[in-house]
N, C-alpha and C positions, 0 to 999 in steps of 0.2 A: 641634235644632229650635228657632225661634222661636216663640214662643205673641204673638198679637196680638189684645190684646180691647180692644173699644171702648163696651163698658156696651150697656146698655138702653134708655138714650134714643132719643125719637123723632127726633131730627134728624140726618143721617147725617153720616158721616166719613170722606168722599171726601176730602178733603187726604191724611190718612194712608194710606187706603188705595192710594190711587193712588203716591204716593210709594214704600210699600215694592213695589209691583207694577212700578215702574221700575225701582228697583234691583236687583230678581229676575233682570228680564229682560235688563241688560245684562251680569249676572256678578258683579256687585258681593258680592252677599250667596250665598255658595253652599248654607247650609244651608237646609232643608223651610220653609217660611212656613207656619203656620196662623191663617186670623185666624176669631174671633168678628165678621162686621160688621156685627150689629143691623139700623139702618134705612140703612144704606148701599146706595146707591142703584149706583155703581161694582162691575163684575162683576169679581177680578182674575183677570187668567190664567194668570198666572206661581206666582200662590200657591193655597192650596188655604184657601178660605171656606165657610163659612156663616152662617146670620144668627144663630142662639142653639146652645148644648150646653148637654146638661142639667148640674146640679151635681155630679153622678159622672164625666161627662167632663170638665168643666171642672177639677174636680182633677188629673185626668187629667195632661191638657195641661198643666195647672199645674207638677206635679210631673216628668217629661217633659222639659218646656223646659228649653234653654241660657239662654236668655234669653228677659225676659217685657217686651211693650213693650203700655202702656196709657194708657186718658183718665186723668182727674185725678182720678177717686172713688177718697175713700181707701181704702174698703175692699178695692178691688181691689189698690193697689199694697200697702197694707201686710199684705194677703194674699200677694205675690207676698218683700216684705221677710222676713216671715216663714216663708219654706222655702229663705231664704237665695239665694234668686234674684239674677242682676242683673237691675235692673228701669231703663227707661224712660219716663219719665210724659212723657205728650204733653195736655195739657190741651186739652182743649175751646176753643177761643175766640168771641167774640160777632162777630168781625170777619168772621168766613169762614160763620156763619151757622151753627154747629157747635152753639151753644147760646145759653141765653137773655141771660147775661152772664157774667161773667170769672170765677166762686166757682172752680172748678178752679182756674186759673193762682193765684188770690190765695191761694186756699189751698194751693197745696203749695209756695208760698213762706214762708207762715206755718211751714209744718211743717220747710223746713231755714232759719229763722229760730232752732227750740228748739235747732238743734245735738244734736240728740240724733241727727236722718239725714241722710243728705246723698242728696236728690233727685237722678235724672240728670235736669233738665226741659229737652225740649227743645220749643221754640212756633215755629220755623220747619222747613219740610222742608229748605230746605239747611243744614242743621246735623245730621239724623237721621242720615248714612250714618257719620259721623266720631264721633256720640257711639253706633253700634252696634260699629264697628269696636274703638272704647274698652272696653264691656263685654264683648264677647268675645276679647278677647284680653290684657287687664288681668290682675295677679297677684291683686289683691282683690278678693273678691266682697262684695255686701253684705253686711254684719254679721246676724247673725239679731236678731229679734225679740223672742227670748223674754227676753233680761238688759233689754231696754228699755221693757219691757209697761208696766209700774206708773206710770212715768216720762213713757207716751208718753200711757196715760189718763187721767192728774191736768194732762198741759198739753193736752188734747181738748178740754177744754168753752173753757180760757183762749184757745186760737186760736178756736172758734166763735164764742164771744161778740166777740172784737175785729172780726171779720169783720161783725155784724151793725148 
């Protein structure tokens, strides 16, 4: 199964959703699609949505997923980093009206700027299907979280701050 969440924000994320609901439908991707899609306005039909799970299912699904494909809030991908997922991050962008400006994209560039992760970030949909294809069938999964805690919260505040 795929796990697909797009955060909580109010502005919705038809780009992605739409995208993976193409892919579904033509064959491309054969396993279950689950997406969280907030304020997403796009009903898919191929995949199986809803707009929020509570915190007991979102582990769920969490834990669950082959692969976890998400917006650019960190908490969600290095939530997903840390149960050793492959993960996704598909940033929000200002261009598509996705959000209010680029802090997603800047920042999970900033984050495999530390070399400490290596982001899959992808910010166009024709690039999603080749970098899914890449995580699920790649011999390396993401590295876990826990050897990089210390490491990754003493450089949190040094990417916030250059960001502001």
């Amino acid at each position: 199964m795929i796990f697909v969440t797009v955060g909580t924000h109010e502005q919705g994320f038809d780009r992605l959703i739409k995208k993976l609901d193409q892919l579904k439908e033509k064959g491309l991707i054969k396993q279950e699609i689950v997406i969280q899609k907030g304020y997403t306005e796009y009903a898919p039909k191929y995949c199986q949505a809803q707009k929020f799970y509570s915190p007991v299912e979102m582990n769920e699904l969490f834990k669950d997923a082959k692969l976890i494909i998400t917006h650019g809030g960190p908490a969600t991908y290095m939530s997903a980093i840390a149960l050793g997922k492959p993960t996704i991050v598909v940033p929000r962008l200002r261009k598509y009206n996705e959000h209010v400006n680029n802090h997603q994209l800047d920042f999970a560039y900033k984050v495999n700027e530390t070399g400490e992760y290596n982001l899959n970030i992808v910010t166009e949909m024709s690039e999603l299907y080749k970098m899914i294809d890449f995580c699920l069938n790649r011999q390396n999964k993401q590295g876990q979280i826990t050897s990089h805690t210390q490491s990754f919260n003493s450089q949190f505040s040094h990417i916030l701050e250059s960001l502001l």
